[in-house]
N, C-alpha and C positions, 0 to 999 in steps of 0.2 A: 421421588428425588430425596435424598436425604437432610436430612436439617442442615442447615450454614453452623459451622462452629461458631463459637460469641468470640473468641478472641483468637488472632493469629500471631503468635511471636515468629519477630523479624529476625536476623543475623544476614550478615554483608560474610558475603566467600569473595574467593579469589578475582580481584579484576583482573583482565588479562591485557594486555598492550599496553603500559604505563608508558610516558612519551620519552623519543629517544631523541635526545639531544644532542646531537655531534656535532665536533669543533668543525674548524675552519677548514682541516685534514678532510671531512667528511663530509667537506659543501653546504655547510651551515646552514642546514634543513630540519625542520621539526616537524615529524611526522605522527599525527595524535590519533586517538582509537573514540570515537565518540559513545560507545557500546559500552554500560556498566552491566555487571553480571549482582544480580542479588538474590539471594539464595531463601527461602521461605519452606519452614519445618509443615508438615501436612500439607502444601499443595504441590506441586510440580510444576517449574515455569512453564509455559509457554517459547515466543522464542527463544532461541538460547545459544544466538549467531555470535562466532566470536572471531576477532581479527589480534594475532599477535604476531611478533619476529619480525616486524616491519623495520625495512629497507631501503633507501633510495641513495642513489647514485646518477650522478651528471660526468658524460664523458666528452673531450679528453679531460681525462684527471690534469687538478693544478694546483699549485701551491698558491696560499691565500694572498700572497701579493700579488698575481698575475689575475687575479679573476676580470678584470678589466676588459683584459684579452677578449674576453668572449661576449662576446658581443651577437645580436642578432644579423647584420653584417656580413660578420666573419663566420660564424657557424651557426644557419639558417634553420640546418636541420639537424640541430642538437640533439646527441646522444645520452639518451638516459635509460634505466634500469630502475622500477620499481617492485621491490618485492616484499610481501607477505605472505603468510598461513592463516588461511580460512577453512574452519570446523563449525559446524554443528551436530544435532543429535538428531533423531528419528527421521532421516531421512529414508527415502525410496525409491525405485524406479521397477517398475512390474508393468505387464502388459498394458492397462490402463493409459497410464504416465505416471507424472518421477515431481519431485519437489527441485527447488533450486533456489539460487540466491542471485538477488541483481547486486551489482557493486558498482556505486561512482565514486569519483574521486572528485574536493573541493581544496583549491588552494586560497590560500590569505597570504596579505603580505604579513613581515615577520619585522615586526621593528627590534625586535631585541637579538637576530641573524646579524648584528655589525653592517649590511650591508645597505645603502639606500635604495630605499622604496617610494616610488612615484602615485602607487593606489591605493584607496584603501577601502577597496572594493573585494569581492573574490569572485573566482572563476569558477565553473564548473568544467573540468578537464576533460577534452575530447583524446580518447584511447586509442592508440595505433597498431597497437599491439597486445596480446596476452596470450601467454600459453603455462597450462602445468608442469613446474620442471621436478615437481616431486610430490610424493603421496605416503606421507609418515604413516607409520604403522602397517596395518594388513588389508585398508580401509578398500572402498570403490575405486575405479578407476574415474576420472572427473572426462570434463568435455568445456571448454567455454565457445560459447558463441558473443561474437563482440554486435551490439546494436549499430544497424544500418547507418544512423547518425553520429554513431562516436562517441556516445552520451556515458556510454556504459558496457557491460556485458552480464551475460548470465552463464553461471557455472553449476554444472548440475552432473550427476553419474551417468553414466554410460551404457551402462551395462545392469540387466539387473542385480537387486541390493537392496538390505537394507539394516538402518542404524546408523550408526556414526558418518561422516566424512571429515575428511581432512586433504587438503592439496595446499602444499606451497606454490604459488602464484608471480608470475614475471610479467609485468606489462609496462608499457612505455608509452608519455603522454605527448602531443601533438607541442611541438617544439615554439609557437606561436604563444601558447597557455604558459609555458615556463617563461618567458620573456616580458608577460603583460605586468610584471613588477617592476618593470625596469631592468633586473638584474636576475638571471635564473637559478641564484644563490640567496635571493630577498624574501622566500615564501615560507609558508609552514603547510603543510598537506594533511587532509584529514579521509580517512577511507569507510564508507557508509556501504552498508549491507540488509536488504531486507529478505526474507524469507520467501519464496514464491512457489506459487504451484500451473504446472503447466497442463494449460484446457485444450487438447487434439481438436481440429477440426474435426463435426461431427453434427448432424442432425440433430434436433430434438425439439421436445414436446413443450409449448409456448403456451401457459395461461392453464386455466382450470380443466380439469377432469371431471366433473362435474356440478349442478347451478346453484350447492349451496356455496360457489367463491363466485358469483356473480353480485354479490352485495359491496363486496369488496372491489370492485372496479376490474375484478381480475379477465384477462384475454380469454378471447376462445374463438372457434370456424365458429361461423353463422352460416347455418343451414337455408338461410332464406326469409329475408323479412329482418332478420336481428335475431333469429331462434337460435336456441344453443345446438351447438352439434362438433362439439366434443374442445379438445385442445387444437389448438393450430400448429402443426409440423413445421421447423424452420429448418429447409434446407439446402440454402446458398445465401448467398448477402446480395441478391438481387433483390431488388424494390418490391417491394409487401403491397399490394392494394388493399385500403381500407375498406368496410363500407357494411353493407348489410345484405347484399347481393350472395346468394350462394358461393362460397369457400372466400368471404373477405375478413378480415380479420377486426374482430368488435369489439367492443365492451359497453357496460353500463354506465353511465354519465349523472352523477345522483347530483351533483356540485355540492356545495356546502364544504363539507368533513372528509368527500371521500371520491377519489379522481376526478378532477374536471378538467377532464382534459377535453379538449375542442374537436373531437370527430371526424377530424381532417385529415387527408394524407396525399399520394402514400408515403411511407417511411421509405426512404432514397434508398438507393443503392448503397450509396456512403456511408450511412447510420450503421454504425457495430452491432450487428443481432445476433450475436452468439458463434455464429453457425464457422465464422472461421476460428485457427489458432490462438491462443491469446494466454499472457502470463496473467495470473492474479494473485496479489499477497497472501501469503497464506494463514495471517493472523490481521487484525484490527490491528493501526497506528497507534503504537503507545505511547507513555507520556515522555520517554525517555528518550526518544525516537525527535519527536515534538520540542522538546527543550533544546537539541540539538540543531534544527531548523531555526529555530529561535534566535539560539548562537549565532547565527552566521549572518543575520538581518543588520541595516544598519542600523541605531537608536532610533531612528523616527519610523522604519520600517516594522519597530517592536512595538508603536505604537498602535499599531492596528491590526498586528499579528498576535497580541500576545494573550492570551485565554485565561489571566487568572485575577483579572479583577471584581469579579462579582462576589456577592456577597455568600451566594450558594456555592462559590468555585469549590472551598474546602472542605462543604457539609455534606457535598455531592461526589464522592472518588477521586478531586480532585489534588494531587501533591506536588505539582512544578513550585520553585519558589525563583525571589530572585538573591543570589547572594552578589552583592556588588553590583560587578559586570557579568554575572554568568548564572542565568537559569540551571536548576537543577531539577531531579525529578525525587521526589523522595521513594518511591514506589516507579524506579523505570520500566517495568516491562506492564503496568497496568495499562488498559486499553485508554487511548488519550480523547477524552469526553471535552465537553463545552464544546466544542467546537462550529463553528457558521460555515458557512460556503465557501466563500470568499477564503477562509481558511484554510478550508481542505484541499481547494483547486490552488490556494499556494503553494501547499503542503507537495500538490501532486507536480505544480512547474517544475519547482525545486528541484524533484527527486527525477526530474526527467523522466515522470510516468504519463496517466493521464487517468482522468475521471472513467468509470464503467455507466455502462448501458444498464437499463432494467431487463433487457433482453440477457445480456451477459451475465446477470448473476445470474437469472434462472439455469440457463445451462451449465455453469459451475457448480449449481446446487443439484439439479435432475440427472447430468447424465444424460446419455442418450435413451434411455427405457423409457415406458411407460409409465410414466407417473400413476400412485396410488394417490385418490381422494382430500384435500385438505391438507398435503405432507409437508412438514416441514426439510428443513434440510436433510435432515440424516434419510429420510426416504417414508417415514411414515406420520400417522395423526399423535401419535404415545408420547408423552412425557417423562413416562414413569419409572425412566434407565437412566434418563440422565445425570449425569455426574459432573457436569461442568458448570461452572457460575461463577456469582459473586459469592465474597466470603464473609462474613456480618463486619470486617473490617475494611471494607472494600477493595482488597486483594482481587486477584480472576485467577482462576484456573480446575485444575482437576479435585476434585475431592477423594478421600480414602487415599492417602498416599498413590493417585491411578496415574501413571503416564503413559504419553502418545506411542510409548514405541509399542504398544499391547492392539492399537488400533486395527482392525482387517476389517472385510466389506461385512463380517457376518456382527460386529458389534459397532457401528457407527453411532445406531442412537445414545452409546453410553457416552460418548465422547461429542457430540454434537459435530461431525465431521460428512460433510458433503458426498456427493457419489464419486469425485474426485479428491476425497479428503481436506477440502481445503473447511477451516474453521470458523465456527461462531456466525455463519451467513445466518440463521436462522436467530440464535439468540444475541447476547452480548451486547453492542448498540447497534440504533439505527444508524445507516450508510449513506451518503450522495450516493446519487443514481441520476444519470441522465434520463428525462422521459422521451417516450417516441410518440407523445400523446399530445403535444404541443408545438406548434411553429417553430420557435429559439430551441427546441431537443432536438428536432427533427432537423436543425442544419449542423448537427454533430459532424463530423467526420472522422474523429478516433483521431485528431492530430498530439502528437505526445509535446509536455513540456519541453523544455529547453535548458533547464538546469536553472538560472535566472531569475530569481524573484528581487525587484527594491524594496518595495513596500507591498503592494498587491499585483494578485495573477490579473488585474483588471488593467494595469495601467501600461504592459507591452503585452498581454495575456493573446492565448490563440484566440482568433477569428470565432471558429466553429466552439469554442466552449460556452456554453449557455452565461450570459453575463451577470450573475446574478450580488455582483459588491456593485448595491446601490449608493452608498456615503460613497464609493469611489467614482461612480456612475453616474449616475442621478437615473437609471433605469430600469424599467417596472421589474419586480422578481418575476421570472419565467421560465421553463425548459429543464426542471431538477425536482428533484424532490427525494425520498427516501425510502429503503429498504431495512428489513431485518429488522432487531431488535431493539428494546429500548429502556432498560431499568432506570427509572428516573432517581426513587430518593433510597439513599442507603439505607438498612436495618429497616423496611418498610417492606417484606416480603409480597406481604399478603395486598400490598398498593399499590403495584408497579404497573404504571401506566399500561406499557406497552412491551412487557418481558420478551417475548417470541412472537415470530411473524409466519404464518404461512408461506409457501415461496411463490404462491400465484399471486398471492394478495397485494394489491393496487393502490390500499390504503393511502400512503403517503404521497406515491411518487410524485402526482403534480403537484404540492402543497411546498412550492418553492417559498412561497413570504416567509414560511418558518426557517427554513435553510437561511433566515436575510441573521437570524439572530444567535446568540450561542446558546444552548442548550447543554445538559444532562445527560441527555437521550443520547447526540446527536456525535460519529464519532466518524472516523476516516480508511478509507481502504480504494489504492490503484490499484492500476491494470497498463499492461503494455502489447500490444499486438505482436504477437511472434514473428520471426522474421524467417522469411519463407528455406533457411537454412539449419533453420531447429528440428529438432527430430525427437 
C-alpha cells in the first residue's frame, strides 16, 4: 500500500440544489437538497449522488387567497407533481448486477410558508407514484421500482452501462402526508438519496474455507462430532439446523474476546441469510449523510442521537459541528464514525432501511464462487494493491488520483470492492451486524424501518430488531455485534486496532455490550430486501 500523504488540501466545488423558494404563485413550498458536494485534490470521492432542478407542484392550481379551498374534505386525493434530476458517477449494470440509488422523501412544516402549521413534527412521505420522464444527455436508460410500502423507491439502469447517469424524475406523494400540517401548502420537503448495490438471489459459501478462521469463531459444515468439513453452502432461507451432527452448521465458542454466541438454533426460516435478493449501500454512512438525520430529530431527540460530544469525537475523523440549530459536516462524505447501536438502527428506521444479517455481508462480500483461504473482500488474503484508505488527515478515499470508474472484476483488490462491487466491507469501519448466534438475532425477520424516528429506534422501534438502546431499555445488550473494519486513532498507522477483517471472521459479531457505546471503530451501513419486482 502506499504511504498516506501528511497533508490533504481541501476546496468546496459546486453544491448542486440550493433551495427553491417559491412565492405563493408556486404553492409556497421549499424544497431543500441535504447532499453537500466537496471536492478534495489527490483523492477521488466516493459517493458523489446529486439531486438538483427540484420541483413541486399541488394541483388544482390556486391563487393564494383561495388556498383555504382545499382542504382534505374537499380534495381527499390531492393532486400533486414532484420533480427532480438525480445523477451520479461510476455507475453499472452488467451480467452480474447494477448499482442504484434509494430515494425518500421527508416533509417539515414550514413556519416561514405564510401558511399555518398545526406540527411540528415531520413525515416520511409514502410514494404513489414515480416515473422517468427524461434522461439528460446520452446517459442509461433508468428503471424505478417504488418499495412495497411506499417508503421509497429505487432507480437504477436498465440496460447494460456504465458511468454516469442521469434521469429527471416525477413522482407524487400520498395525499394524507401533504395534509398532516394542516395545510398542504404549510411544508418544506427535503429529498435524500443513498448509493446501493443490488445482491441477486443466489447461493453461496457461509464461513471458512479452511481451520485457520476457526479461532475466529468463523462458520463452517461439521463433518461429525464438530469436525471441520469445509464452508456451509446457503441455499434458500429455509431454517439452518445447528449443531455438530454431520452437515449442521458450527462454530467455535472461545467466549471472552471472540464469538460467544450460545450454540443454539436453528436460525429460522425468517432470519435474512443471504441467500435471497437484497439492496445493500454501496458505501459506509457518512458524516454528512448523519448530520442530516440529525437535522430532522426534535431537540431532545438530538439528545441522544447526537455523536459528537466526546472528547475523542474530533481527534478521531470526527467533523459534524453544531452551528446554532443546524449540524454540519465539515468533511461530508467521510465515513460517519463514533457511532452506538442504538444509533445506527436510528439511523436505519429513519431511512426506511433496516439492519444486515452477518450472513448478508458474507454473501455481498463472496459472491457466489468458492471462496479462497482467509479472503478479504476483494476475493483474496493480499494487501499489497490496495489503494483505498484513510488519508493522514482523516479524509477516505482512493489514493494516486485512482477512481472507481477503472474498477472491473480483474482489479478489485486495488479498490477494496466486493465480488459484487460494493465497498469497504472488508476495510474502513467496523458495521452492525445482526448475529444468528444468539436468541434476540435469531428472532430477526428482515422487518425494514418505517421512516419515524423521535428520539430512539427503541421506543416504537420493530419487534424483531435486536434491542440493544439499554438507557432507553433497561435491556441486557444482545443479538448484534460487528463486521469489517476498524481504524481506531488517526495518524497512528502502524496502531490500528482492527484496520481489515477477514470476511469469515466471527470476531465481533456477538460482542453487542460494545455496540451499547460510541466508538471510533464503529460506523453504519443498511440493507433492504428486494422486492420480488426488481430485476
Amino acid at each position: 500500500m502506499n504511504m498516506l500523504p501528511t497533508q490533504t488540501q481541501k476546496s468546496f466545488c459546486k453544491t448542486y440544489g440550493e433551495d427553491l423558494r417559491h412565492n405563493y404563485r408556486c404553492f409556497g413550498v421549499i424544497i431543500t437538497m441535504t447532499l453537500m458536494l466537496l471536492c478534495i485534490p489527490g483523492t477521488v470521492r466516493s459517493s458523489d449522488i446529486r439531486i438538483y432542478n427540484k420541483h413541486f407542484r399541488i394541483l388544482p392550481e390556486r391563487e393564494a387567497g383561495n388556498y383555504k379551498a382545499i382542504t382534505e374534505e374537499n380534495y381527499p386525493d390531492l393532486k400533486n407533481v414532484l420533480t427532480f434530476t438525480i445523477s451520479w458517477d461510476h455507475s453499472w449494470r452488467n451480467k452480474r448486477n447494477y448499482d442504484a440509488a434509494w430515494v425518500f422523501v421527508k416533509l417539515y412544516p414550514d413556519p416561514e410558508s405564510g401558511f399555518p402549521t398545526r406540527a411540528t413534527d415531520y413525515v416520511h412521505a409514502k410514494i404513489t407514484s414515480a416515473v422517468i420522464v427524461d434522461t439528460p444527455g446520452a446517459g442509461s436508460k433508468g428503471e424505478i421500482t417504488i418499495s412495497d410500502d411506499q417508503l421509497g423507491f429505487f432507480i437504477y439502469p436498465n440496460e447494460p452501462s456504465r458511468g454516469r447517469v442521469t434521469w429527471t424524475v416525477s413522482l407524487s406523494l400520498a395525499a394524507q402526508d401533504l395534509y398532516h400540517f394542516g395545510s398542504p401548502f404549510a411544508f418544506k420537503s427535503e429529498i435524500h438519496a443513498l448509493e446501493m448495490v443490488y445482491i441477486p438471489e443466489a447461493p453461496f459459501y457461509l464461513g471458512a474455507v479452511d481451520e485457520s478462521m476457526l479461532g475466529l469463531g468463523a462458520y463452517y459444515r461439521s463433518g461429525g462430532d464438530g469436525s471441520f468439513d469445509g464452508p456451509y453452502k446457503i441455499e434458500s432461507e429455509l431454517p439452518i439446523e445447528t449443531g455438530q451432527n454431520k452437515g449442521g452448521l458450527w462454530y467455535h465458542n472461545f467466549g471472552g474476546e471472540v464469538s460467544r454466541g450460545d450454540h443454539q438454533g436453528p436460525v429460522p426460516g425468517g432470519f435474512p441469510k443471504g441467500y435471497q435478493a437484497f439492496y445493500i449501500m454501496k458505501y459506509e454512512l457518512t458524516q454528512g449523510q448523519y448530520a442530516a438525520f440529525l437535522n430532522s430529530l426534535h431537540d431532545y431527540g438530538t439528545d441522544f442521537r447526537s455523536n459528537i460530544g466526546g472528547r475523542n469525537y474530533y481527534k478521531n475523523r470526527g467533523t459534524i459541528v453544531l452551528k446554532g440549530q443546524k449540524y454540519e459536516a465539515g468533511d461530508p462524505d467521510r465515513p460517519a464514525n463514533h457511532l452506538s447501536w442504538a444509533d445506527v438502527m436510528s439511523y436505519l428506521d429513519w431511512a426506511a432501511l433496516r439492519p444486515m444479517t452477518e450472513m448478508e455481508v458474507e454473501k455481498a462480500a463472496k459472491g457466489p464462487e468458492y471462496p479462497k483461504p482467509r479472503a478479504y473482500a476483494w476475493g483474496d488474503s493480499n494487501l499489497d494493491k490496495l489503494q483505498r484508505g484513510y488519508f493522514a488527515d482523516g479524509s477516505y478515499g482512493m489514493f494516486n488520483d485512482m477512481h472507481e470508474g477503472n474498477l472491473d472484476d480483474s482489479n478489485r483488490a486495488i479498490y477494496g470492492a466486493s465480488w459484487y462491487w460494493v465497498m469497504d466491507l472488508s476495510g474502513g469501519l467496523s458495521e452492525a451486524v445482526v448475529a444468528a448466534s444468539t436468541e434476540p438475532g435469531r428472532k430477526f425477520r428482515g422487518s425494514h424501518g418505517d421512516g419515524m424516528v423521535e428520539v430512539t429506534y427503541a421506543e416504537k422501534g420493530n419487534e424483531d430488531w435486536p434491542p440493544l438502546d439499554k438507557l432507553a431499555t433497561g435491556q441486557e445488550a444482545s443479538g448484534g455485534g460487528f463486521k469489517g473494519g476498524g481504524v481506531v486513532r488517526l495518524n497512528e498507522v502502524g496502531n490500528d486496532a482492527h484496520p481489515f477483517d477477514h470476511v469469515s471472521s466471527r470476531y465481533g459479531v456477538d460482542r453487542a455490550v460494545v455496540m451499547l457505546y460510541r466508538s471510533a471503530i464503529l460506523g453504519c451501513r443498511g440493507v433492504r430486501t428486494a422486492s420480488k419486482t426488481s430485476r
